[in-house]
N, C-alpha and C positions, 0 to 999 in steps of 0.2 A: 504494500500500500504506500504511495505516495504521502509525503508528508505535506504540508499546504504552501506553496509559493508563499514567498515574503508580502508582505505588505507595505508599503509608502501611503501615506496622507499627505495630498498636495492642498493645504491652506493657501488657495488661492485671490490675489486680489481684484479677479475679476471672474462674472459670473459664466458658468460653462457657456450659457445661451450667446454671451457677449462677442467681440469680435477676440478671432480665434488667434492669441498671443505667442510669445514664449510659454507662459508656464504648460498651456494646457498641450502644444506641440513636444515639449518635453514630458510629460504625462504621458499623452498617448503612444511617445516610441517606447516610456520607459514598459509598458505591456508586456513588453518581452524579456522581461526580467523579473515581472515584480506585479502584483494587484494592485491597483489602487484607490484610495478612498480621497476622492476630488471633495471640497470641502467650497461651496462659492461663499462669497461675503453674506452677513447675515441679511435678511432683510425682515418689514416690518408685517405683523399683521396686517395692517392695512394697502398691502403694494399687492395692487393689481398682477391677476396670473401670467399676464405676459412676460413678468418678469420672475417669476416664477419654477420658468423653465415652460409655460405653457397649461399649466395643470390647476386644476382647481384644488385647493386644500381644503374640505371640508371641517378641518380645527385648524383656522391660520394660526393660533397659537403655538404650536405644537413645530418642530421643524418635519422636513418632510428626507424620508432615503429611501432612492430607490438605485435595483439599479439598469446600469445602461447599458453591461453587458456582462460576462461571467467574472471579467475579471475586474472591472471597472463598476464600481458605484458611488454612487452621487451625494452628498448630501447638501439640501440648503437650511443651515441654520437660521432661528426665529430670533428678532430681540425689539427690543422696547419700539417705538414713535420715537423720531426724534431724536435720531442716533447720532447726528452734529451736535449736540446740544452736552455740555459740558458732564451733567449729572449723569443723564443717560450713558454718555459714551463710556466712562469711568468702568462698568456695571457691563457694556457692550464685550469686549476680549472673554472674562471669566464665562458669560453665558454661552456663547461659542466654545469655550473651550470641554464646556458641561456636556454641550450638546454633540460635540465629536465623541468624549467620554461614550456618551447614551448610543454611538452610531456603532464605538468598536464593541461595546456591549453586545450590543444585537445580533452583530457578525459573528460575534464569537471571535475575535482578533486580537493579538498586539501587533502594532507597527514596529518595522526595524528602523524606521525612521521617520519624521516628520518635516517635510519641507514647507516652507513659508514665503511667497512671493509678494508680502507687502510686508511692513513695521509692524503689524497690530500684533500684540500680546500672544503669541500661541506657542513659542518657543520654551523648552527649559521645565515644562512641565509634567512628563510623561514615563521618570523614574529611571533607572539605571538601564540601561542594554538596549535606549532610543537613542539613534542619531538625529539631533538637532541640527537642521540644513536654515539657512537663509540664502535665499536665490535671489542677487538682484541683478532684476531682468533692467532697473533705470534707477539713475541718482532720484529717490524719491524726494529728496531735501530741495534739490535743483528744482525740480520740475514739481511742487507743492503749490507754487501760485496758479501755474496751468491745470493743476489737478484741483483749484479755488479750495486749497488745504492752507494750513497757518507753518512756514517755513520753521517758526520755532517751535513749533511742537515736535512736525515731522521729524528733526533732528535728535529730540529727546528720544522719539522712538526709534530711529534707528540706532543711537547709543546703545540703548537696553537692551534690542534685539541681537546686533553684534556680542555683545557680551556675555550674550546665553544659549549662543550658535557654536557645536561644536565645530564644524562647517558651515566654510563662508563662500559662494562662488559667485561670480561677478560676468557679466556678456565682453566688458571690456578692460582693457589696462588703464586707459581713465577713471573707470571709478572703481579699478581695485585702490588704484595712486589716493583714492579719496577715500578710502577707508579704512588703507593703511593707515593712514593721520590721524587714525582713534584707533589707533591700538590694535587692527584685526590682522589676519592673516590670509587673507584673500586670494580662491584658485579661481585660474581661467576658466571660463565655460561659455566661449561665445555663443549666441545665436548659431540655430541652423536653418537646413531648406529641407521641405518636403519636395525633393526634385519630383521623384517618381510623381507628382500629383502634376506637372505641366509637360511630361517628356513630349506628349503627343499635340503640345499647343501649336508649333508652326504649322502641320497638317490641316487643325481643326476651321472649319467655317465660324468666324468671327460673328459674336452676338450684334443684334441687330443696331444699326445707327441711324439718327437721322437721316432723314434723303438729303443729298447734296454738301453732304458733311466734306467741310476741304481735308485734302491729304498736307503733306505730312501729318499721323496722328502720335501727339506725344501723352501719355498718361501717369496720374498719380491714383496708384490700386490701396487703399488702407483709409485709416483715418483722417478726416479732414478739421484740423486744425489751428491753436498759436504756435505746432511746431513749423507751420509749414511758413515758408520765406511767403510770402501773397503776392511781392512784387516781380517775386521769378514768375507765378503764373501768369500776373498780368503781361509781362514781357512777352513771352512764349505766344500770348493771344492777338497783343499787339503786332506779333509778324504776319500773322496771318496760320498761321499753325494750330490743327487742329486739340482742341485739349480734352480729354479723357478724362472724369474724374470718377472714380469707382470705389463709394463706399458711405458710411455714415462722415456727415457734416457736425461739427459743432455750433450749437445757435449763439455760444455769445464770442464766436470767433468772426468781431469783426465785422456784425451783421448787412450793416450798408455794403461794403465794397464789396461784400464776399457775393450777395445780391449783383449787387450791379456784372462780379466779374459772371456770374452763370448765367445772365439775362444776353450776352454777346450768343451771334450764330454762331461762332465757332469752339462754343463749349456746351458739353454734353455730359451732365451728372447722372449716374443711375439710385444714388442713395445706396444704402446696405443691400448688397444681395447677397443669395446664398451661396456658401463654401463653393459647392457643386459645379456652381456657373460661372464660375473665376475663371478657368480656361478657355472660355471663347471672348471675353473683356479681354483677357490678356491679347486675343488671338487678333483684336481689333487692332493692338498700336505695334506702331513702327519704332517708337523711342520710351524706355520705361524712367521714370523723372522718381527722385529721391533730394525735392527742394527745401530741403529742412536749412530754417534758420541757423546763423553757427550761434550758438546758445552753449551754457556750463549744461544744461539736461539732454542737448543734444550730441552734444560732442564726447556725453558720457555711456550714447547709447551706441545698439547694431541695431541698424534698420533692418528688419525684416525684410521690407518690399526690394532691397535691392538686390538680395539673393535671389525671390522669387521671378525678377525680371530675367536674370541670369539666365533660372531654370527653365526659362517658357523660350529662351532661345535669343532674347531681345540684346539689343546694346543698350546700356543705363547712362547716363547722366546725372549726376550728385552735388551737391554743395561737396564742399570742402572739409567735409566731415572727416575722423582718424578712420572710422570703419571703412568708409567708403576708400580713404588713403589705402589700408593696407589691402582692399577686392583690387585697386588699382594695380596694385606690386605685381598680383597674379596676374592679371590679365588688361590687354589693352581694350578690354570693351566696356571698362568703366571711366566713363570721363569725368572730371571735373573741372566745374568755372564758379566763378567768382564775380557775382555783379550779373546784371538783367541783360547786358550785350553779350557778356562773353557766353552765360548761359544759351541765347537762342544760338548763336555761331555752333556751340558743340551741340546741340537738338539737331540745329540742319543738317552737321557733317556727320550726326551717328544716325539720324535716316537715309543720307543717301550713299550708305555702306551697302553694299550689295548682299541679299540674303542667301549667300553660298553654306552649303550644308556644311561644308568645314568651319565655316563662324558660328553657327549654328550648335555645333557639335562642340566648341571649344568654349561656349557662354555657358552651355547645360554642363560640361564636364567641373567647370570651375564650382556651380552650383551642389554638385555631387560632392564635392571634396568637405564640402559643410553641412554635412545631411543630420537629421536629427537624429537619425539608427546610431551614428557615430557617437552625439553627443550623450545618448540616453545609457551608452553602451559602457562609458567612459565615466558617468557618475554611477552606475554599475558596481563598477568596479571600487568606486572612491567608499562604495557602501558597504562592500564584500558580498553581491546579493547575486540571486541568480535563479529563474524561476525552474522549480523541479518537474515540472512537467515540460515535452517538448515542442507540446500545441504554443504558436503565437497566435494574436488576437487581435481583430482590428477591431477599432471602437466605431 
């Protein structure tokens, strides 16, 4: 008889249903090692099922676990109204932490380990022969005002949290550099790419576009936000270059310009769509854009979306960011500019690259070099874990 695959609890800072990050892309490779108990931010009785995960809780007071597949379950912790709110928040971590209690209960579990992708209170609790992980996926400190968080609190929390993380791993050498400066000891664990999910994107028929949408099409796939530089898009639309933007919008990013910039013919928002129809969005653009502001929260992060423009086969374009610097080292199909001129200059010269299978084949292979099998594979190992049965699992 097999004894039971380990177990990890990913205390995650964003909800499963949410847009699909670091933590939960390293969740779902870590499958092949390990079960795991996803744990989303709490939320209150009163939030609407959509956020929910979809489901109606019949005692919203109650948290709800279910799960999402044999190896994988879910849980969304319950806690007060008002969970910004000083008194509440205090009282917010321990109820969470009750409520995971209540989840490994049910399973019948202990974790070999507990990872934590935000600051909140969940670390340091869970008794001898758990490894305490803090994963940071972003300088949470930096990026507190864009998150409409209090810089000084964020800070406090992530003091604590470092200091009760037997394991600390970091997406970049920037913000290990910044957490060294409090005393941590910080291991690499960049971002990766779900290649395998776009191998087949240059073949595919591109999702559908306006009529008469101008070509060159350059695009921003991911979140729309104050990360993003605004003035690189407007640049980009001002040439007359088609722009792509594919994904949820922030409403207090900017509200007038950001209006006026999607009201222009030559831009086309889809809003959040699902995982699944990524690859023909992808399939539509000629140029994949990673315009992030040079910012201390962005210079401490790995963009996601420029691996996955990699993967779909595209040549990228980036601010001047270190992630973006070092995808540059490997390969000449990441460019970077500096400024609204130089940026449209490299958009034109990385469209009117020729789409020969050997560029093709040398964007997707640099994509592969960064895959999350590798990353999940690698904290694996940092865990000593290893799941005993030889079935893997997709979620």
């Amino acid at each position: 008889m097999l004894e039971p695959s380990p177990l990890v609890v990913v205390a995650s800072g964003v909800s499963w249903d949410g847009v699909k990050g670091s933590e939960r892309r390293l969740a779902e490779a870590l499958l092949a090692h390990a079960d795991v108990l996803w744990v989303d931010p709490p939320v209150s009785p009163v939030t609407p099922a959509r956020y929910r995960g979809g489901t109606e809780n019949p005692r919203p007071w109650r948290p709800v676990l279910r799960p999402l597949c044999p190896e994988l379950t879910r849980l969304t912790p319950v806690a007060l109204p008002g969970l910004s709110r000083p008194v509440i928040r205090s009282i917010t971590s321990p109820a969470v932490r009750a409520q995971v209690g209540w989840a490994l209960r049910r399973l019948g579990r202990r974790p070999v380990a507990v990872l934590a992708s935000s600051p909140d209170d969940v670390l340091g609790r869970w008794g001898a022969g758990v490894t305490n992980v803090l994963y940071g996926t972003d300088d949470w400190v930096a990026g507190a005002r864009l998150m409409r968080l209090d810089p000084r609190r964020q800070g406090q929390k992530v003091r604590i949290a470092l200091a009760r993380a037997d394991l600390v791993l970091v997406v970049s050498p920037e913000l290990g550099k910044r957490w060294s400066e409090l005393r941590a000891d910080p291991v690499l664990l960049p971002n990766g790419c779900d290649a395998s999910a776009y191998t087949d994107v240059p073949g595919l028929q591109p999702a559908e576009m306006p009529e008469g949408f101008p070509t060159p099409v350059a695009g921003v796939v991911g979140q729309l936000s104050d990360r993003i530089d605004l003035g690189l898009l407007e640049a980009v639309v001002d040439a007359g270059i088609g722009l792509l933007l594919v994904g949820p919008r922030d409403s207090a990013w900017q509200p007038q310009r950001v209006a006026a910039l999607l009201a222009r013919r030559n831009v086309h928002h889809t809003g959040l769509v699902p995982f699944e129809t990524l690859p023909r969005w992808f399939a539509g653009l000629d140029v994949g854009l990673t315009p992030y502001a040079n910012t201390p929260f962005n210079r401490a992060s790995f963009p996601l979306k420029t691996l996955e423009y990699l993967a779909a086969g595209l040549p990228v374009v980036s601010t001047d960011l270190p992630a973006s610097r070092r995808l540059q080292a490997e390969t000449g199909e990441v460019r970077l500019a500096v400024g609204g001129d130089a940026f449209v200059r490299a958009v034109l010269a990385a469209a009117g690259q020729s789409r020969t299978a050997a560029r093709i084949a040398e964007r997707q292979a640099v994509a592969h070099r960064h895959s999350w099998a590798d990353r999940a594979e690698t904290l694996a190992g940092m865990l000593g874990i290893a799941r005993q049965s030889t079935q893997r699992s997709a979620s």
